[in-house]
C-alpha positions as CSV (number, residue, x, y, z in Angstrom):
1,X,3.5,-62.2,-43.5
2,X,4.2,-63.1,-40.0
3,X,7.7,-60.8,-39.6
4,X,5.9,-57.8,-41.2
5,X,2.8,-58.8,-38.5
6,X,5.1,-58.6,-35.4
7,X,7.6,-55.8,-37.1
8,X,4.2,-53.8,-37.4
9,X,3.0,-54.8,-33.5
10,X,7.4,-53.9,-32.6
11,X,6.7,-50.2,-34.7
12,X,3.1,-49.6,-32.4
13,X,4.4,-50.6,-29.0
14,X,7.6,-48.0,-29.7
15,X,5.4,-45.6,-31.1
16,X,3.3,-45.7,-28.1
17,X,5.9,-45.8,-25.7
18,X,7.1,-42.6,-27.4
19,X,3.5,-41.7,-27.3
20,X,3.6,-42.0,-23.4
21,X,6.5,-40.9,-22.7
22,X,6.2,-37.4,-24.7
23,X,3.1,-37.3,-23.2
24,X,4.7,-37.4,-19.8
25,X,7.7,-35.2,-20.2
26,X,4.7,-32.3,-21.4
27,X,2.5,-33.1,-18.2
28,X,6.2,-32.7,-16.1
29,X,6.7,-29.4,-17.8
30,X,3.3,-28.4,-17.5
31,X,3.6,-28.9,-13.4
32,X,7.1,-27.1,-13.4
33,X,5.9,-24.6,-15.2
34,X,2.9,-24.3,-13.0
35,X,5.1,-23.8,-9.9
36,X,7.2,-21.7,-11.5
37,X,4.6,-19.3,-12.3
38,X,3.6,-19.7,-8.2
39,X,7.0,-19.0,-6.9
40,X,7.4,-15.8,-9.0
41,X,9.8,-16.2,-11.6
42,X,11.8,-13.2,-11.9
43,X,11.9,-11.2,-14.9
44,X,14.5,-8.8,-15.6
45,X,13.6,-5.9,-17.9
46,X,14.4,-5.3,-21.4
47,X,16.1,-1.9,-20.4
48,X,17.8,-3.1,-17.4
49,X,21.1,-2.1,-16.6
50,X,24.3,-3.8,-16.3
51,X,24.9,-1.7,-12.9
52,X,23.4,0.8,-11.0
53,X,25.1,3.6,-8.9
54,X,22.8,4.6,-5.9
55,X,21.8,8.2,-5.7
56,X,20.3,10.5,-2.5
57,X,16.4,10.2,-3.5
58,X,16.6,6.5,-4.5
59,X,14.6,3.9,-2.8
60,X,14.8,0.5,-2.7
61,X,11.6,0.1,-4.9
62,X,12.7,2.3,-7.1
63,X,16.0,0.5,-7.8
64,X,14.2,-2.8,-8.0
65,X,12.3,-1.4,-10.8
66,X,15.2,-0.5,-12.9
67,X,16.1,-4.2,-13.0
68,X,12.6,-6.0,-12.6
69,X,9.5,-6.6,-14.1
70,X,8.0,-6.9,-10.5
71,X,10.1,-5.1,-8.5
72,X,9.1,-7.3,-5.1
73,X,11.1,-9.9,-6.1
74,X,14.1,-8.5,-5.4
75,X,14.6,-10.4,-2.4
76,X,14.7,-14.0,-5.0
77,X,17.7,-12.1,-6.5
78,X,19.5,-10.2,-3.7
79,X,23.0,-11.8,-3.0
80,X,24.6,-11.1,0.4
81,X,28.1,-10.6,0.3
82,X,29.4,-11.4,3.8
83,X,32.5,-9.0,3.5
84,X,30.3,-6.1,3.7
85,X,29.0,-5.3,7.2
86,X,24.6,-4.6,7.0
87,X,24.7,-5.6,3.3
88,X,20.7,-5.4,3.5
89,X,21.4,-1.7,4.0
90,X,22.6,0.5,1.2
91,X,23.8,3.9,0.6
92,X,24.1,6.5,-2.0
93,X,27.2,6.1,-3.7
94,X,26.9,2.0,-3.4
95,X,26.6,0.3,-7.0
96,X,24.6,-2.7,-7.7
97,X,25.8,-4.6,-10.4
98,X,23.6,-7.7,-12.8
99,X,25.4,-10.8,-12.7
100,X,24.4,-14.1,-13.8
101,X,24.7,-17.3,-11.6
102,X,23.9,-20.9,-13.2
103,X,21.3,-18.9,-15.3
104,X,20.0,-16.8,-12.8
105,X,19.8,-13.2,-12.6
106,X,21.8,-12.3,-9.0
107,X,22.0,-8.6,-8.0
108,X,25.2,-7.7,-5.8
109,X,26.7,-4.5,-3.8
110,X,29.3,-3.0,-4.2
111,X,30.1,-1.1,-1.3
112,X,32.0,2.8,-1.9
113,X,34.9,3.4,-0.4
114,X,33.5,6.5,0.6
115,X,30.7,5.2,3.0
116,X,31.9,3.9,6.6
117,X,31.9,0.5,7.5
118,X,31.9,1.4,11.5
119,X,29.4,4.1,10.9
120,X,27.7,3.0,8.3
121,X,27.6,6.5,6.9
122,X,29.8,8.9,5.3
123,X,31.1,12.2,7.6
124,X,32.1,15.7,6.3
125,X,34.7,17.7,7.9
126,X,33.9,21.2,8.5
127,X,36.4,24.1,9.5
128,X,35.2,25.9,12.4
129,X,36.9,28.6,14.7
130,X,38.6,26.6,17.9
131,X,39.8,29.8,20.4
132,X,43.1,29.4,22.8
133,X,42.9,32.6,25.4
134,X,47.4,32.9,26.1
135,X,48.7,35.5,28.3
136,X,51.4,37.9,27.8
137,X,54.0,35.6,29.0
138,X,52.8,32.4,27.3
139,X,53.0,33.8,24.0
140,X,55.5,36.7,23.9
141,X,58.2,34.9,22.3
142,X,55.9,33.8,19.2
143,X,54.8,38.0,18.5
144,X,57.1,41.3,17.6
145,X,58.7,42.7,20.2
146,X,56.3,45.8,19.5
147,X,53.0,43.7,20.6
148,X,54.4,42.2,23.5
149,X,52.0,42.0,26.9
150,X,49.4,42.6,24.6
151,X,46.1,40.2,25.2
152,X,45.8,38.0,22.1
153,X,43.8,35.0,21.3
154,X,45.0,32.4,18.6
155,X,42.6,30.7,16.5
156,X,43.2,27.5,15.0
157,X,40.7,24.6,12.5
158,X,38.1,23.0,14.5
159,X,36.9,19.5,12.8
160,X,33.2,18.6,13.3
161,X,32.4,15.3,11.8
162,X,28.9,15.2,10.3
163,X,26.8,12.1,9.0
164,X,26.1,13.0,5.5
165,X,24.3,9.2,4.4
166,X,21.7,7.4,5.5
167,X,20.4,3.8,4.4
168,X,17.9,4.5,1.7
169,X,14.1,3.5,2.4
170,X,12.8,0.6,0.5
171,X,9.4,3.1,-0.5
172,X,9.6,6.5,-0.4
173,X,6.1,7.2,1.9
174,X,7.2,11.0,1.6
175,X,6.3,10.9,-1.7
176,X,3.1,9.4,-1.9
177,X,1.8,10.4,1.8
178,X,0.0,13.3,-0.3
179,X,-1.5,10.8,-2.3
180,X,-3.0,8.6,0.4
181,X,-6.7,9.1,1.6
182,X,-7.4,10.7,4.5
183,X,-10.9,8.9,4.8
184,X,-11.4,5.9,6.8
185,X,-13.8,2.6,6.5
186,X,-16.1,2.1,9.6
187,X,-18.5,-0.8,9.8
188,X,-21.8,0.9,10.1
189,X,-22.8,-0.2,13.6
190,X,-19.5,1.3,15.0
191,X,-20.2,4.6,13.0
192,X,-23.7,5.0,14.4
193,X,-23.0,4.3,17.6
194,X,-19.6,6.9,17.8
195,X,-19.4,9.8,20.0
196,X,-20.7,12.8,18.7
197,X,-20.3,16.7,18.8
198,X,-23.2,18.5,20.4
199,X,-21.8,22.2,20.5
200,X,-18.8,24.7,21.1
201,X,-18.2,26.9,24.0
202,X,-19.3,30.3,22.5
203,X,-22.2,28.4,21.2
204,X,-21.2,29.3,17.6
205,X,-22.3,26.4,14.6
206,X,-19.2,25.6,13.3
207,X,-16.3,24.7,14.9
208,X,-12.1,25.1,14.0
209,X,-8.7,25.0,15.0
210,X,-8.1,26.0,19.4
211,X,-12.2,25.8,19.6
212,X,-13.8,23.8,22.7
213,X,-16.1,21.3,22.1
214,X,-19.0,19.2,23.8
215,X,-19.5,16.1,22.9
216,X,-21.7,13.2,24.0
217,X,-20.7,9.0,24.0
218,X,-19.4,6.3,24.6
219,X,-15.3,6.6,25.1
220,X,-12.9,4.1,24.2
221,X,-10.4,3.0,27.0
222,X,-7.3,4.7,27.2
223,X,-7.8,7.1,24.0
224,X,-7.6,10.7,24.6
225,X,-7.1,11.7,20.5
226,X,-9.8,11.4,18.2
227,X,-10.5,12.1,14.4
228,X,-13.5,14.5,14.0
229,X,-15.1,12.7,10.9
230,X,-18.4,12.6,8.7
231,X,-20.3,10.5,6.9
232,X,-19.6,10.1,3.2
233,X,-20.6,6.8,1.1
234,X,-21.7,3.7,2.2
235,X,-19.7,1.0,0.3
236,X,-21.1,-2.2,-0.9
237,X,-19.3,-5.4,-2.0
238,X,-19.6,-5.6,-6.0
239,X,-19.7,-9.4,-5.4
240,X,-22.0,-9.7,-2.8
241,X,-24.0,-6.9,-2.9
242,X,-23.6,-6.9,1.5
243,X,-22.3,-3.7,2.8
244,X,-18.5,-3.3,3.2
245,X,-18.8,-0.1,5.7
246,X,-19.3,3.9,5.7
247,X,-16.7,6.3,3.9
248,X,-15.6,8.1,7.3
249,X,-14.4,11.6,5.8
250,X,-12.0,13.5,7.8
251,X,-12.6,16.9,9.3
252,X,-9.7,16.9,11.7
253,X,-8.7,15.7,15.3
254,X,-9.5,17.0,18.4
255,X,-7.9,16.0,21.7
256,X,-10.1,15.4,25.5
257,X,-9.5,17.5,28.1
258,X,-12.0,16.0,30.7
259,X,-14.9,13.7,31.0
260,X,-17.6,12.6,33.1
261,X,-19.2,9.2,32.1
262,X,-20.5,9.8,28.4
263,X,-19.9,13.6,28.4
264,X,-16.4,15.0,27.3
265,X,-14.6,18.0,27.1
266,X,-12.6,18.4,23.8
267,X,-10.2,21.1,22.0
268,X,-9.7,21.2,18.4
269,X,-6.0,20.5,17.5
270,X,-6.3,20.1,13.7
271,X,-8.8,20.8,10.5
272,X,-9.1,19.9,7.4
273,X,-12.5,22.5,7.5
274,X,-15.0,23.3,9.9
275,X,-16.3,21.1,12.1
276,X,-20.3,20.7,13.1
277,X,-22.8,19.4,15.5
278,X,-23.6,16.1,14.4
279,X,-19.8,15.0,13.3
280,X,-18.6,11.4,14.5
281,X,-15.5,11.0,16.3
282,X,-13.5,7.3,15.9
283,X,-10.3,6.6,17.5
284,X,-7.4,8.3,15.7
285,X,-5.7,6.1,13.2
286,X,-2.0,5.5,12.1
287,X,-0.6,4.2,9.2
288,X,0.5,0.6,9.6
289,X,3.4,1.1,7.6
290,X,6.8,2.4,7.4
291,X,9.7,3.6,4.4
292,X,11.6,0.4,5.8
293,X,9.0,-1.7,5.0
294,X,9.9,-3.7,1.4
295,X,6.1,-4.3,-0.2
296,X,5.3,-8.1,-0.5
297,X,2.9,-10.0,-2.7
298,X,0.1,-12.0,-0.1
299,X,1.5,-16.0,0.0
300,X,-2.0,-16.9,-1.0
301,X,-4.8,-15.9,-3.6
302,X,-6.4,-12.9,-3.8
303,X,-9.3,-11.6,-5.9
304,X,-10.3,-8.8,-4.9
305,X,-13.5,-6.0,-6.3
306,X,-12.9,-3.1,-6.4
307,X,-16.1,-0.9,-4.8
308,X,-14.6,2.4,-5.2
309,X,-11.9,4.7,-7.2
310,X,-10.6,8.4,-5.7
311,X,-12.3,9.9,-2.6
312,X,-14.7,10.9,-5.4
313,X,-16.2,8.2,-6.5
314,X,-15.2,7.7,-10.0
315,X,-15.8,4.6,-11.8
316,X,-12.3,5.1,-13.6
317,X,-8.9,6.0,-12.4
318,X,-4.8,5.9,-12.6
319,X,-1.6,6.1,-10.8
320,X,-1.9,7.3,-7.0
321,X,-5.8,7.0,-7.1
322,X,-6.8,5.1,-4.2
323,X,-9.4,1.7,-4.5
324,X,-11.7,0.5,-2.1
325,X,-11.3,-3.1,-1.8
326,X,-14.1,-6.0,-0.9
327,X,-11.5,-7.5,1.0
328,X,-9.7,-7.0,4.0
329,X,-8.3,-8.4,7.1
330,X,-10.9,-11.1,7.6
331,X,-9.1,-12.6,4.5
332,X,-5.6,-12.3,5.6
333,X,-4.5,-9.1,3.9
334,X,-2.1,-6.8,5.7
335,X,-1.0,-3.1,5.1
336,X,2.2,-3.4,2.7
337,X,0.7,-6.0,0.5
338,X,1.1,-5.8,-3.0
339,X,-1.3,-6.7,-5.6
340,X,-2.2,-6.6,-9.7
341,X,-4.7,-5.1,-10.7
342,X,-6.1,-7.3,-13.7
343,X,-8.8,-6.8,-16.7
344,X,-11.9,-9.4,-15.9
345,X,-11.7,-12.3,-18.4
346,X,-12.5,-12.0,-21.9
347,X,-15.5,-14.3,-23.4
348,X,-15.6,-14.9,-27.0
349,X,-17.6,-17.5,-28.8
350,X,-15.9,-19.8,-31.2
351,X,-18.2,-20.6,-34.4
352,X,-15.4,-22.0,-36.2
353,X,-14.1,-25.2,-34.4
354,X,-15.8,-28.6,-34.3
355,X,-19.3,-28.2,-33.1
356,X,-21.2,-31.0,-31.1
357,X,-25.3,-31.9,-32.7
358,X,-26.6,-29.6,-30.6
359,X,-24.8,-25.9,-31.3
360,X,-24.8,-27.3,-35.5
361,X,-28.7,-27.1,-35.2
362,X,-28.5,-23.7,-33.3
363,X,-26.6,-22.6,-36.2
364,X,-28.6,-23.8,-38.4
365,X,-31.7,-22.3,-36.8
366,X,-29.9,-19.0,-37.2
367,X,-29.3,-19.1,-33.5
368,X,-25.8,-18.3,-32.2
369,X,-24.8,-21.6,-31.9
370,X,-20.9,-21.1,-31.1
371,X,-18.8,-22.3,-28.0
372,X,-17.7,-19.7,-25.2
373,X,-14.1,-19.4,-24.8
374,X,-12.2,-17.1,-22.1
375,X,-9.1,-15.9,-22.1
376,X,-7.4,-14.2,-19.0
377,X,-7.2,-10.3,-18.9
378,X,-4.0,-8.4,-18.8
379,X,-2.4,-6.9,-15.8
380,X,-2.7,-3.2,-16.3
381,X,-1.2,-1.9,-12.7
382,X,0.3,-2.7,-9.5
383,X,-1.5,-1.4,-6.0
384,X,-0.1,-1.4,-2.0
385,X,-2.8,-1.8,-0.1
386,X,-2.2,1.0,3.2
387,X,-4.8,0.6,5.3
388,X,-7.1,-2.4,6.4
389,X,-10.6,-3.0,8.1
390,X,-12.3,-6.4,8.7
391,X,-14.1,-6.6,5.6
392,X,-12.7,-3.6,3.0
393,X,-9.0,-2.3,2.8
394,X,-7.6,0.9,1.2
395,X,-5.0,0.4,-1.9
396,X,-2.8,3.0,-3.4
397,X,-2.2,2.5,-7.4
398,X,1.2,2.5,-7.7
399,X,1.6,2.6,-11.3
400,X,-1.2,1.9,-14.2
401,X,-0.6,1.1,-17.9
402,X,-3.5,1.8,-18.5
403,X,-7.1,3.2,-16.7
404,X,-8.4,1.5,-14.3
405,X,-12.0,0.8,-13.6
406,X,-14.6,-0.5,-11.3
407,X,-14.8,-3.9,-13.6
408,X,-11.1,-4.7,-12.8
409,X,-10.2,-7.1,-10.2
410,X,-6.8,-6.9,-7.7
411,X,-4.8,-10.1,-7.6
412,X,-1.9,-12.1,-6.0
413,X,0.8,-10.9,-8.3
């Protein structure tokens, strides 16, 4: 009785040390799978290719996408080969070939032949006419006897090295520059407080293209171009309800020819249409990005609302829309940042599991007595944010699975 006593007490302390120990390997998976998911796993796709040869059009994005689920992690699997000179830059003609290393997916160039190593670009040769003037006497003994003293001129191949190749971009702006809104976000103080148009020089009541204007402010320091804009929406934060800014719509830019304290000269370089007394004019703005730039994910979190689709207003919207975000630089984000856009949670109430007293007399009472359970929503689309403000930034929707609405959120990928 005693043996089968402690044999019993030997089986619980192994079966609790197994217990424990099971218990520990989970919560150690748990964590690595947890930082896994942080770092950005990458994910090749189900389609990808073995290799790859680079093609004139091609960008670095768009490569990335043949092989990746998330294309901005191609920097996790880029391999330098230090026997190619600027292996960060590559060419048409280059391949890029899949390979596996301890597991992981590695992505490698293969440089062509074709594509100089000094120049880092590929010349043509092109035949052009080269002319040598020779006198009678240089060049009698090289024509008939029947030609000789005459002026001739001997023509021989001229070669004119040309650079056919250039590194390809890592996004292709040219292609989505169409795309991106040519409205701006202005906090409303600064919009009401802008310089204005007060009239033209003809006194007509609309105002284009080589027209002088008038124009009455306060000037900002060194800044002699300015966008002619006009009040559209005024945003607000879906979260907070607080204002995010005014939609600044752009009428065109116009360019000071003189000034006297708050009065100005202006002419009228561009126009989107006609310009009118009462129109704002803000400090032109560029666009804080460039094809060389490689779109990142932010290193921290991001959940953002979205307060607006098109320049329209729509409350639903697809690939190369643009979304007005609640957040902007205030929280860190930058112009080239990549983010998910993401389906809000879904709720669903759980009638079936184990019930505590109190939602088993709600059910009895006829009252939805069930537990709420959420679930995370799918990612449906990826966004590059291309313009930011203090408090709002402007994101181009890069691709969509499906249509985006105003209930969606943009995340850290």
């Amino acid at each position: 009785m005693a043996m089968t006593f402690m044999n019993w007490l030997r089986l619980g302390r192994n079966a609790s040390a197994k217990l424990l120990a099971s218990g520990l390997i989970a919560g150690m998976l748990l964590l690595v799978a947890h930082a896994a998911e942080q770092q950005g796993i990458v994910s090749l796709r189900k389609d990808s290719p073995q290799s790859y040869t680079v093609k004139e059009g091609d960008t670095l994005w768009d490569i990335a996408a043949r092989f990746l689920e998330k294309p901005w992690l191609w920097p996790q699997v880029w391999q330098v080969n230090p026997q190619i000179q600027n292996p960060d830059l590559i060419y048409p003609g280059d391949l890029i070939s899949l390979s596996y290393q301890e597991g992981k997916p590695v992505l490698s160039l293969n440089r062509n032949s074709g594509v100089s190593e000094s120049s880092s670009a590929a010349a043509s040769t092109v035949a052009g006419p080269s002319t040598s003037v020779g006198s009678s006497s240089g060049i009698a003994a090289d024509l008939p006897p029947e030609v000789a003293g005459i002026r001739t001129e001997r023509r021989s191949p001229q070669v004119r090295s040309q650079s056919l190749l250039s590194p390809i971009p890592a996004i292709s702006l040219s292609k989505v520059y169409a795309f991106l809104s040519k409205n701006t976000v202005v906090d409303s103080e600064s919009f009401d407080k802008a310089p204005y148009l007060l009239g033209e020089q003809q006194d007509r009541n609309m105002f284009s293209v080589g027209n002088t204007v008038f124009a009455r402010g306060n000037w900002s320091a060194n800044v002699v171009t300015y966008d002619i804009v006009r009040e559209g929406r005024r945003f607000k934060d879906p979260d907070t309800k607080a204002e995010l800014g005014v939609e600044s719509v752009t009428i065109g830019t116009a360019t000071i020819t003189s000034y006297k304290g708050d009065q100005a000269v202006l002419k009228i370089d561009t126009s989107l249409q006609s310009s009118r007394v009462g129109d704002r004019l803000i400090p032109r703005q560029k666009l804080d990005l460039d094809d060389s730039y490689l779109p990142t994910p932010p290193t921290f979190d991001v959940d953002a609302a979205i307060a607006s689709i098109g320049d329209d207003g729509r409350t639903r919207g697809g690939q190369y829309d643009t979304l007005v975000l609640n957040m902007g630089s205030a929280n860190g984000l930058k112009a080239g940042h990549v983010l998910t856009v993401q389906k809000p949670a879904i709720v669903v109430t759980d009638d079936i599991g184990k019930a505590g007293f109190l939602q088993t007399m709600r059910h009895v009472l006829g009252m939805k007595g069930g537990r709420k359970v959420e679930y995370p929503g799918g990612d449906i689309g990826t966004v590059l944010i291309y313009r930011v403000y203090d408090h709002a930034s402007l994101a181009l929707v890069l691709s969509s699975k499906q249509q985006i609405s105003l209930a969606d959120r943009a995340v850290t990928p």
